[in-house]
KEKE-3310 file (N, C-alpha, C; in steps of 0.2 Angstrom, whole numbers, plus 5000, padded with zeros to 4 digits):
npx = (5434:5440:5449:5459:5460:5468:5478:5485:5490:5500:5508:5513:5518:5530:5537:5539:5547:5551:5539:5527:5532:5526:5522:5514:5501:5482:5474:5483:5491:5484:5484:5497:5500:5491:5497:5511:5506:5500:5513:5518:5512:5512:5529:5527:5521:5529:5541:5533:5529:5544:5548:5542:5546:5560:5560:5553:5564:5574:5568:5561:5570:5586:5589:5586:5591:5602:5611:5618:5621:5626:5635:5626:5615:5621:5631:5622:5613:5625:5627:5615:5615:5626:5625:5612:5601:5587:5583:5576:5577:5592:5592:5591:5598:5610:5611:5606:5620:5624:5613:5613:5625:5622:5612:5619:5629:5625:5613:5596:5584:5586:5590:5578:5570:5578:5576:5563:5562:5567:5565:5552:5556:5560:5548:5541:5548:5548:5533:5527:5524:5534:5533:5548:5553:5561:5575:5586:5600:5607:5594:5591:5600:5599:5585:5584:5593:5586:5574:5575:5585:5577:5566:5576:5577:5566:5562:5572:5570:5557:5560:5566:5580:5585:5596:5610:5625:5625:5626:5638:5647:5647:5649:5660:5669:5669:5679:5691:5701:5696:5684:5663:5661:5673:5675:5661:5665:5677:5670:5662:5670:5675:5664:5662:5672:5675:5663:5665:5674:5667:5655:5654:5668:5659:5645:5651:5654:5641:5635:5639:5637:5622:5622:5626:5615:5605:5611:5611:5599:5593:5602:5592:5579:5581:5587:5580:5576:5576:5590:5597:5605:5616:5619:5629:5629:5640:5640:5637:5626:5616:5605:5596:5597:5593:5578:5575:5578:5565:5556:5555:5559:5555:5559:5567:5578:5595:5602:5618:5632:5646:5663:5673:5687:5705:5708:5711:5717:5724:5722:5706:5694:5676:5661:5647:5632:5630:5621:5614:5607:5596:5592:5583:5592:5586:5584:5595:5605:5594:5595:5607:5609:5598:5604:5617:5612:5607:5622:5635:5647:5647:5650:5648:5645:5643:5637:5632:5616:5609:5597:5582:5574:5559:5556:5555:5556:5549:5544:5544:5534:5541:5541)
npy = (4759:4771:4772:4762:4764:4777:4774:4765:4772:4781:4771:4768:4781:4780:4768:4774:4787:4798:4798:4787:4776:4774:4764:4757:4763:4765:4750:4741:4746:4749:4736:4734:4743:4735:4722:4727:4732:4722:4715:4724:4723:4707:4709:4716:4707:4698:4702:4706:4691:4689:4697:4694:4680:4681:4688:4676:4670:4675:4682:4668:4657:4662:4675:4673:4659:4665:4665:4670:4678:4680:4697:4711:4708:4698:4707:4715:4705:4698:4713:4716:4704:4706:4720:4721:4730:4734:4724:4727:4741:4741:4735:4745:4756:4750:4747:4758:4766:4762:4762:4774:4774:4767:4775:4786:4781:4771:4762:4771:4769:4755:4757:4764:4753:4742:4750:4753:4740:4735:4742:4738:4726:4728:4736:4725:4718:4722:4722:4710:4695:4680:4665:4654:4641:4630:4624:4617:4615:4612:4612:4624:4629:4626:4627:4640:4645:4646:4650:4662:4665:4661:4671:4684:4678:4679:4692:4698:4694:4699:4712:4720:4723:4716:4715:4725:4723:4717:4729:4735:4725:4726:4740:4739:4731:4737:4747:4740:4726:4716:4702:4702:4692:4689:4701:4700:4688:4693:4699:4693:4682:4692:4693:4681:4679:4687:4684:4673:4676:4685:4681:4663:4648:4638:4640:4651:4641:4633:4646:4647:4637:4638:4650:4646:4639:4648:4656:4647:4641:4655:4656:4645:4652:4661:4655:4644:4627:4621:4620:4628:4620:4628:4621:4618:4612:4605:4600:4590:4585:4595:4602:4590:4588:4601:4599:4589:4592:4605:4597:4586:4587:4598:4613:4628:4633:4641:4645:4645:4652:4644:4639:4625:4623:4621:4605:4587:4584:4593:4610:4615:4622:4622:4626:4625:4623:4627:4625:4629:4628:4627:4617:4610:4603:4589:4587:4585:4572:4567:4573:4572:4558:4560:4567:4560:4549:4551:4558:4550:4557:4572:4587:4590:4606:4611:4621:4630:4636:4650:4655:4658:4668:4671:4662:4647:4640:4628:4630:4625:4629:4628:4633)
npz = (4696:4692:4702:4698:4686:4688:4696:4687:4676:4687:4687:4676:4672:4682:4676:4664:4665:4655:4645:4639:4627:4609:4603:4616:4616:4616:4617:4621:4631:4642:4645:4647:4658:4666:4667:4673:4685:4691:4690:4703:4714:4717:4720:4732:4738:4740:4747:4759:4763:4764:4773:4786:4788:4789:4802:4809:4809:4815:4828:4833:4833:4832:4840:4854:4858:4853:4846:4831:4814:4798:4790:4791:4799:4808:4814:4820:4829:4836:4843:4850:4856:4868:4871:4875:4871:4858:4845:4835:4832:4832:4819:4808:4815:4809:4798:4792:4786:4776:4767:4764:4756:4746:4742:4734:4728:4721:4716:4718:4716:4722:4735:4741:4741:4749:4758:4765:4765:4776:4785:4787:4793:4807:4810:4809:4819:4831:4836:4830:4841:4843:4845:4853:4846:4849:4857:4854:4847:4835:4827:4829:4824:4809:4806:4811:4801:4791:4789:4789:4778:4769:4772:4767:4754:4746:4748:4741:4727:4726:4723:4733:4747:4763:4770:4772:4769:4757:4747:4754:4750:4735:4733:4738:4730:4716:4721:4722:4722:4724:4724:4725:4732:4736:4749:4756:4762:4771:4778:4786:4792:4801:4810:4814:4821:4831:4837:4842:4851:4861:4864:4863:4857:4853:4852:4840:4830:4830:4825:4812:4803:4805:4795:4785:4781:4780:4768:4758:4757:4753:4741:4736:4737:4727:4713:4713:4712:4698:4688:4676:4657:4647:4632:4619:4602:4590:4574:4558:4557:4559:4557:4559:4570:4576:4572:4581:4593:4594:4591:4596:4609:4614:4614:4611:4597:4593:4580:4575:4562:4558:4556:4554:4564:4569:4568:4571:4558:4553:4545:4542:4533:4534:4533:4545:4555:4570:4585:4598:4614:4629:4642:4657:4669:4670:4658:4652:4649:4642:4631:4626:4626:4614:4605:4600:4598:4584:4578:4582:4583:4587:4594:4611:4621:4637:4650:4664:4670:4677:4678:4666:4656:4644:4628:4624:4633:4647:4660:4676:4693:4705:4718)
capx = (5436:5442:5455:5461:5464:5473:5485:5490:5492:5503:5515:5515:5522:5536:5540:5542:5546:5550:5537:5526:5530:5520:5519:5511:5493:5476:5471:5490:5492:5480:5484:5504:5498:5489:5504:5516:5502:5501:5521:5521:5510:5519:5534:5526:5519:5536:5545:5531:5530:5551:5549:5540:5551:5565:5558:5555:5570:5577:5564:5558:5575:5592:5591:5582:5596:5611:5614:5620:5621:5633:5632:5625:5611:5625:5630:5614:5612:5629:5627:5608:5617:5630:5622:5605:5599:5583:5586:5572:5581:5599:5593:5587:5604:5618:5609:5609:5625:5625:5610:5614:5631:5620:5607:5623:5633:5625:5606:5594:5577:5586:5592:5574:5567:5579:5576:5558:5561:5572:5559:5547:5555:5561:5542:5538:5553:5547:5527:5526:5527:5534:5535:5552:5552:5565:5580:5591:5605:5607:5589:5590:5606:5596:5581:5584:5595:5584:5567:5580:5587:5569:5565:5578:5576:5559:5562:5575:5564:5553:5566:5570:5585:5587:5603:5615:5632:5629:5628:5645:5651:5646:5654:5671:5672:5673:5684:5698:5702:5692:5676:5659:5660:5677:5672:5658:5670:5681:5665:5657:5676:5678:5660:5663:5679:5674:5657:5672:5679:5665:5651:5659:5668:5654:5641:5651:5652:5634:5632:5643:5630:5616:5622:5628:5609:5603:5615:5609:5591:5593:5601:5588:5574:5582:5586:5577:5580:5578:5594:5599:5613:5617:5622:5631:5632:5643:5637:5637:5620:5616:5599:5590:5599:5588:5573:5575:5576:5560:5550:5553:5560:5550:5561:5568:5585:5599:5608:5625:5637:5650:5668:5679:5696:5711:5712:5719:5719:5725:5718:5699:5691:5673:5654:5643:5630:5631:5617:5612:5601:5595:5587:5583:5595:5584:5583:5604:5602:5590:5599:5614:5606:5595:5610:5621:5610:5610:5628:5638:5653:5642:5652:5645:5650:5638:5639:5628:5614:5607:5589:5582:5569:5557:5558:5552:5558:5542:5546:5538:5533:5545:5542)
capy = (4759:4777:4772:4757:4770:4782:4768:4760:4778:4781:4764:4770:4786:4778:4766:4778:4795:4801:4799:4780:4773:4776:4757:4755:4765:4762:4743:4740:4754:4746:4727:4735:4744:4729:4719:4731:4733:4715:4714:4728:4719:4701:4710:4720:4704:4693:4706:4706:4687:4689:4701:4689:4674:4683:4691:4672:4664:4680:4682:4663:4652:4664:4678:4668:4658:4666:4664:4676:4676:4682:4702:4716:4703:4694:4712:4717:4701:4703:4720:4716:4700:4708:4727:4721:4733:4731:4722:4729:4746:4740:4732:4750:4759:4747:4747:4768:4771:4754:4761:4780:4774:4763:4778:4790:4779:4763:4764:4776:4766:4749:4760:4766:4749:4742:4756:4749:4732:4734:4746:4734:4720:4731:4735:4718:4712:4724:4724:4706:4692:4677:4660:4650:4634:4625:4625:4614:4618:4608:4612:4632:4632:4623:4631:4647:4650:4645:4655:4670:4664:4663:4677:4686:4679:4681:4699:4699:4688:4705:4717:4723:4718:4716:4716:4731:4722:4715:4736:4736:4722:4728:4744:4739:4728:4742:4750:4736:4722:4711:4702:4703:4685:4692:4707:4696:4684:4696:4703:4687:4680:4695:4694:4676:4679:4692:4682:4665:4678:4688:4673:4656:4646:4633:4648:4655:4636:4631:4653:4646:4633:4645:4655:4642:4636:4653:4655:4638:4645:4661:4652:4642:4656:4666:4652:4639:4618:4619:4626:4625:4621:4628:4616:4620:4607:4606:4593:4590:4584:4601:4602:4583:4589:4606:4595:4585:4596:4607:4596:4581:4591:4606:4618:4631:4633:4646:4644:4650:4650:4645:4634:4621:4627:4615:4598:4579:4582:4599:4616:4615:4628:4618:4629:4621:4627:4627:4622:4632:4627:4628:4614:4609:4599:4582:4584:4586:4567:4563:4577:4569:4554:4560:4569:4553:4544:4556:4560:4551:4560:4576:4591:4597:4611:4612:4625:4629:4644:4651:4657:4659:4671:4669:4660:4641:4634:4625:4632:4622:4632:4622:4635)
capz = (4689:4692:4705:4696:4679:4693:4700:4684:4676:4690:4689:4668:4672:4685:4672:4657:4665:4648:4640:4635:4619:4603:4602:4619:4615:4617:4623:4625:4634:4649:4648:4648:4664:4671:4668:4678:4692:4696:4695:4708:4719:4720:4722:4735:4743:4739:4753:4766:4766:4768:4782:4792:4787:4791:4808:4813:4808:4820:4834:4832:4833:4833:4845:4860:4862:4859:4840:4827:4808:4795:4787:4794:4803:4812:4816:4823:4832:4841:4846:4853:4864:4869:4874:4877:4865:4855:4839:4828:4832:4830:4812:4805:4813:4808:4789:4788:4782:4768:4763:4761:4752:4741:4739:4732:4724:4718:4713:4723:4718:4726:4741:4743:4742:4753:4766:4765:4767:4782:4789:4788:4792:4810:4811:4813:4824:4836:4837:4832:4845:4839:4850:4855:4842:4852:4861:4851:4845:4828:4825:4831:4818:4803:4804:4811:4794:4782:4788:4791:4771:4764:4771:4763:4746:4745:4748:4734:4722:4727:4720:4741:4752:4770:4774:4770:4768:4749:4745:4754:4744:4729:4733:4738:4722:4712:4724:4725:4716:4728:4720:4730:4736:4743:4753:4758:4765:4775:4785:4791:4796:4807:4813:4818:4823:4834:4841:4844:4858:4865:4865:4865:4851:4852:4846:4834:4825:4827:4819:4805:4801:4806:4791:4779:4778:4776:4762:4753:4756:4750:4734:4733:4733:4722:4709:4712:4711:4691:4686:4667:4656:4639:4627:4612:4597:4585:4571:4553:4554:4564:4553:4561:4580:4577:4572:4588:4599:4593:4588:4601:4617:4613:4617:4608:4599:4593:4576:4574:4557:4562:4551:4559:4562:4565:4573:4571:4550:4547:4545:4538:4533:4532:4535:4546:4558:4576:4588:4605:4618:4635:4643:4661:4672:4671:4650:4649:4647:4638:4625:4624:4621:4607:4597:4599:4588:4576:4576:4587:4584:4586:4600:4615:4626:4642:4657:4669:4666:4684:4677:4659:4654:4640:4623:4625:4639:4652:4667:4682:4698:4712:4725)
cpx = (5441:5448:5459:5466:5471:5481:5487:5494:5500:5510:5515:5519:5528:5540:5544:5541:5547:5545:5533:5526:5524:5517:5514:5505:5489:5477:5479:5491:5489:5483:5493:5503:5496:5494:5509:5514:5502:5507:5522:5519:5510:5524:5532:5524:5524:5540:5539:5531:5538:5552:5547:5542:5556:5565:5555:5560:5574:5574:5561:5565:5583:5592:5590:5588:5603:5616:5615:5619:5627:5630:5628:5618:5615:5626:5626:5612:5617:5629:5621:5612:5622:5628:5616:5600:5592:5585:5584:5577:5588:5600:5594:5596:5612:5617:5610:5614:5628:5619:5609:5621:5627:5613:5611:5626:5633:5618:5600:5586:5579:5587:5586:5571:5570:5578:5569:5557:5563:5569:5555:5548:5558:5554:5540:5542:5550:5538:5527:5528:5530:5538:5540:5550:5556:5572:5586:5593:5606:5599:5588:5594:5603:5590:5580:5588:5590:5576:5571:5583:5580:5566:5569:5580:5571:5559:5567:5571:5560:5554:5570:5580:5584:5594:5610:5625:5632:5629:5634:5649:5653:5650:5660:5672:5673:5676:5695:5696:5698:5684:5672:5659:5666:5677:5667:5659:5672:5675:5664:5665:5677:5672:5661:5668:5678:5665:5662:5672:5673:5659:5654:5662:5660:5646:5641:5651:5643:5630:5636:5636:5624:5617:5624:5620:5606:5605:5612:5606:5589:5595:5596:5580:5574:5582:5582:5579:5580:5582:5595:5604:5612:5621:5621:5632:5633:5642:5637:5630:5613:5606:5593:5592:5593:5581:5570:5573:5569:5555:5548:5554:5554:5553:5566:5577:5589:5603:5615:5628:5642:5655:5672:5683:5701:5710:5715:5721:5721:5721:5714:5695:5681:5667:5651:5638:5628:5624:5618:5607:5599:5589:5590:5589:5594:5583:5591:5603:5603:5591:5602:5611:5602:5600:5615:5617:5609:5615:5632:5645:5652:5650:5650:5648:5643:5637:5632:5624:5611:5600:5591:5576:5566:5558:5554:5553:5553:5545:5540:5539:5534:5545:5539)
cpy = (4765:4777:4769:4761:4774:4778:4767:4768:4780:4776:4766:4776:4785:4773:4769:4787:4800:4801:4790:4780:4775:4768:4754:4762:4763:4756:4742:4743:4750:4741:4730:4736:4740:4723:4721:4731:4727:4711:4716:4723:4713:4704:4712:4713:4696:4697:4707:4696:4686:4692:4696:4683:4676:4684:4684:4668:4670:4680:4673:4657:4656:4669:4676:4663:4656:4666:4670:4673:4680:4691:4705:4714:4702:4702:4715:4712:4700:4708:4719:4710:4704:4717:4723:4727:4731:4730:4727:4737:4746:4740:4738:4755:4757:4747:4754:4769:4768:4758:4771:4781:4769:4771:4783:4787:4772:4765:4766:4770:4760:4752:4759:4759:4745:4744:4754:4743:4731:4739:4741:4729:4724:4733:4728:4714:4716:4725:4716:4700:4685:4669:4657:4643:4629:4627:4620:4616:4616:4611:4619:4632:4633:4626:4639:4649:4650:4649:4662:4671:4665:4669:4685:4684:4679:4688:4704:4697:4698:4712:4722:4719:4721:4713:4721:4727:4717:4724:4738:4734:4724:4735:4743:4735:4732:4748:4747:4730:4716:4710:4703:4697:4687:4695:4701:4691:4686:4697:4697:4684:4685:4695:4688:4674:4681:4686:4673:4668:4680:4683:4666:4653:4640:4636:4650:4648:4633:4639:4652:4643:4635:4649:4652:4639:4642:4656:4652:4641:4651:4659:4648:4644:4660:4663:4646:4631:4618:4625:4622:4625:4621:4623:4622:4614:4609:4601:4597:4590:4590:4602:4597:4586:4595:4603:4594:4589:4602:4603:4588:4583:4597:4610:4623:4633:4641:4644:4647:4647:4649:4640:4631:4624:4620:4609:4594:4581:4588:4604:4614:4622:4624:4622:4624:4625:4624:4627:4625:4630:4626:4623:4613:4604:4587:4582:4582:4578:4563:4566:4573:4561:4553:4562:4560:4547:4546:4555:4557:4553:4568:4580:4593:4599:4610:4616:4628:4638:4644:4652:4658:4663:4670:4664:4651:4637:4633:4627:4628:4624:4626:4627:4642)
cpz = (4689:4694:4701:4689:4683:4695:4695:4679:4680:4689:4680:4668:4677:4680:4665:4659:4661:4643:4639:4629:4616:4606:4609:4622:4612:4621:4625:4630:4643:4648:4650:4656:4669:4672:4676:4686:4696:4697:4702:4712:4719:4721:4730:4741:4744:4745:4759:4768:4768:4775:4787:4792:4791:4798:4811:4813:4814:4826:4837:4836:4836:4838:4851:4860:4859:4852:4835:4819:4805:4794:4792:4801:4808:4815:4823:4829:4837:4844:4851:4861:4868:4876:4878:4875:4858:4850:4833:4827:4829:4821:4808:4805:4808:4799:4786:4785:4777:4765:4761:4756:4745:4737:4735:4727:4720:4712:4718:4725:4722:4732:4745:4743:4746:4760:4771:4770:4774:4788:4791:4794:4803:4815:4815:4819:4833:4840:4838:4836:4844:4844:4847:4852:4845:4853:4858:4845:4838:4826:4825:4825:4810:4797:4805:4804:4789:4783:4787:4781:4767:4765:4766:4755:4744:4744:4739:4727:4721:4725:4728:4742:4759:4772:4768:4767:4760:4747:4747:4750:4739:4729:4732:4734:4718:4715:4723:4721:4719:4725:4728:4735:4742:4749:4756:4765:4772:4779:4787:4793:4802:4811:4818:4822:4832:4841:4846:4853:4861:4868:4868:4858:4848:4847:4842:4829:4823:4823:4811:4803:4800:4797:4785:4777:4776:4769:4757:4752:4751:4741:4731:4730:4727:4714:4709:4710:4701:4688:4677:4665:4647:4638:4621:4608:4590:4579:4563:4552:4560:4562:4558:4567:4581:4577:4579:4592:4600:4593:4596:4609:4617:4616:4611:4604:4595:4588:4574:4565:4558:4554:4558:4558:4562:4571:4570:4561:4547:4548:4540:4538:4530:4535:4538:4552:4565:4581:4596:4608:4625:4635:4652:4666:4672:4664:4650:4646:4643:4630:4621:4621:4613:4601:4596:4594:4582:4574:4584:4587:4586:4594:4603:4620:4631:4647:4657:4668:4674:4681:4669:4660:4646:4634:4627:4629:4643:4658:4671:4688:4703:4719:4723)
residu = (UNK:UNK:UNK:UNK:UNK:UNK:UNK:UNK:UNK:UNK:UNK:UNK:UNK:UNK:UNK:UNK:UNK:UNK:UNK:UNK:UNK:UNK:UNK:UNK:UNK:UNK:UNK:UNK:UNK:UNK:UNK:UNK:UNK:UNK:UNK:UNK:UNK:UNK:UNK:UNK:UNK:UNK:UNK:UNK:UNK:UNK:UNK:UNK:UNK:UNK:UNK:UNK:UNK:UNK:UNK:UNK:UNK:UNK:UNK:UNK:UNK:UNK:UNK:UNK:UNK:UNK:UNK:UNK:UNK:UNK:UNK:UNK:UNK:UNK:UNK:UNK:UNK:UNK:UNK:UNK:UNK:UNK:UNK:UNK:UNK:UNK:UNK:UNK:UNK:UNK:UNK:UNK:UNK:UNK:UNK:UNK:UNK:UNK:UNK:UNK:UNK:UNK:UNK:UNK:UNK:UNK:UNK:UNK:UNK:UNK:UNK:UNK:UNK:UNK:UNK:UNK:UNK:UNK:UNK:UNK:UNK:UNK:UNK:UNK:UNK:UNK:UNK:UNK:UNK:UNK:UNK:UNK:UNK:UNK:UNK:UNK:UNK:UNK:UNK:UNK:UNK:UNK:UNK:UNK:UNK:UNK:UNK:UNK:UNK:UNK:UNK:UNK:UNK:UNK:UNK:UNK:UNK:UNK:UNK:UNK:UNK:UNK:UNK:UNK:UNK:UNK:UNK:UNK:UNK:UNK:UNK:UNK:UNK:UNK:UNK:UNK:UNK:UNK:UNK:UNK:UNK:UNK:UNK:UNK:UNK:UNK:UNK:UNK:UNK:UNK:UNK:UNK:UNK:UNK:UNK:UNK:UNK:UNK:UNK:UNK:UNK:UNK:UNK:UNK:UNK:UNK:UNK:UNK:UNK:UNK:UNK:UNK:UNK:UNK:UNK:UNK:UNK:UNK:UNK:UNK:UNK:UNK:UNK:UNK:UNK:UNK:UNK:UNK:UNK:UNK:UNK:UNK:UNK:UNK:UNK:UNK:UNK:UNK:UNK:UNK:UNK:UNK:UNK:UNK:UNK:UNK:UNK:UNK:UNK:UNK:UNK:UNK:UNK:UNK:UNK:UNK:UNK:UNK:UNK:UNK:UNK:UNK:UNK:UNK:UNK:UNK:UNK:UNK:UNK:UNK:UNK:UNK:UNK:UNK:UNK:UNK:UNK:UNK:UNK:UNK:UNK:UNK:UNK:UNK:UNK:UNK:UNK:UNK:UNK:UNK:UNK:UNK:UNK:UNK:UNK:UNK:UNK:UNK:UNK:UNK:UNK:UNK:UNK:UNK:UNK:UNK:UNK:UNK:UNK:UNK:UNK:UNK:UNK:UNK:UNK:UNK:UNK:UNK:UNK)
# end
């Protein structure tokens, strides 16, 4: 009991090194604590099951025969075929100088948890041992990306990274007019450019693919298969559509005030109130269908929301 006060104590005084809130004393105060502590550790255990994703999508399928990845991985994985140079080592050097330009000039606690991660994940590539899944090409590309992607979104999910070249990114984007995806871009073209000539073309195609499923993957731990999409409605009968949507979707919505401005009949100046809401990809639908019998003149706007946090939406555990 004494430890358990100590440690959460501990993770309340890195949370609020100012000082905790009035509002979080007494029983608050601990369940707020016990909250935080069982964050740390899922995160803490979201970047060790990455590490060893990632250390067999690397040791398992891509270095053993011959393949590379994009980012400071691909990096590392050239450098290691090439030399004949320990990987786990190489991972740790070629990451040092992404992660002391991210401990100066980005954010020092992601630096340090980065430094972590890519410690760890360095640790494991080198101690543990990790059998030869197969030798096919199509199958080495497919799945060596995607344990090598889960592992690193796992890690991110965790608040870590293992790979240094999105801190470069991020950097040179606000250096230059180039977005992150850009920057991005240019590294992994000259990696694969570069693996085309000193490996073979036939390598650096099946390390394309290698790293476009990593990619996917990585997208997919990070967001997950149920993405969402704001709906906005516009409707006279804005009142029955908010109804509907609480009481029969059960999901929570967002009123606006809003006036029509000018269309086919001239400028209107007319109050009405505006309808917001976020629902799942497999509701969109079943929406649209319920406003249209409401109002089938009713407007909706739709775009794509990557994640949602709190408020009433039923989140179902897809991974």
């Amino acid at each position: 009991m004494l430890i358990q006060q100590l440690v959460i104590r501990n993770i309340l005084r890195l949370k609020y090194p100012n000082g905790i809130p009035p509002e979080h004393s007494g029983g608050s105060l601990w369940k707020l604590g016990l909250r935080l502590l069982r964050r740390q550790l899922v995160s803490i255990a979201l970047i060790i099951a990455g590490i060893f994703s990632a250390a067999l999508g690397l040791n398992g399928f891509l270095l053993p025969n011959d393949f590379i990845d994009g980012g400071v991985t691909g990096m590392s994985l050239l450098t290691a075929q090439v030399t004949g140079w320990d990987l786990s080592v190489l991972i740790v050097v070629i990451n040092a100088p992404f992660l002391v330009l991210a401990y100066f000039h980005l954010d020092r606690v992601v630096a340090i948890r980065a430094a972590l991660a890519i410690l760890g994940l360095a640790i494991v590539l080198h101690f543990v041992t990790f059998p030869v899944l197969t030798h096919d090409k199509l199958l080495i590309s497919v799945f060596g990306g995607f344990f090598l992607g889960a592992g690193i979104g796992l890690t991110i999910r965790g608040g870590g990274v293992l790979d240094g070249t999105e801190v470069l990114s991020v950097f040179a984007s606000r250096k230059s007019p180039l977005s992150v995806g850009d920057v991005i871009l240019v590294i992994n073209i000259v990696i694969f450019a570069v693996a085309a000539y000193v490996l073979s073309i036939e390598t650096a195609l099946y390390s394309i693919l290698a790293y476009l499923s990593a990619s996917k993957t990585v997208d997919f731990m990070i967001d997950g298969l149920e993405e969402y999409t704001g709906v906005t409605i516009i409707s006279k009968r804005s009142e029955a559509i908010r109804k509907m949507i609480t009481e029969k979707l059960g999901h929570g919505v967002t009123i606006y005030a809003g006036k029509t401005g000018y269309g086919g009949h001239g400028h209107q100046q007319e109050g009405l109130d505006i309808v917001f809401t976020a629902v799942t990809r497999l509701e969109v639908t079943r929406l649209k269908t319920e406003v249209e019998a409401i109002d089938h003149q009713a407007f909706l706007i739709m775009h794509s929301i990557k994640d949602t946090h709190g408020g009433l939406i039923k989140k179902r555990p897809l991974h």
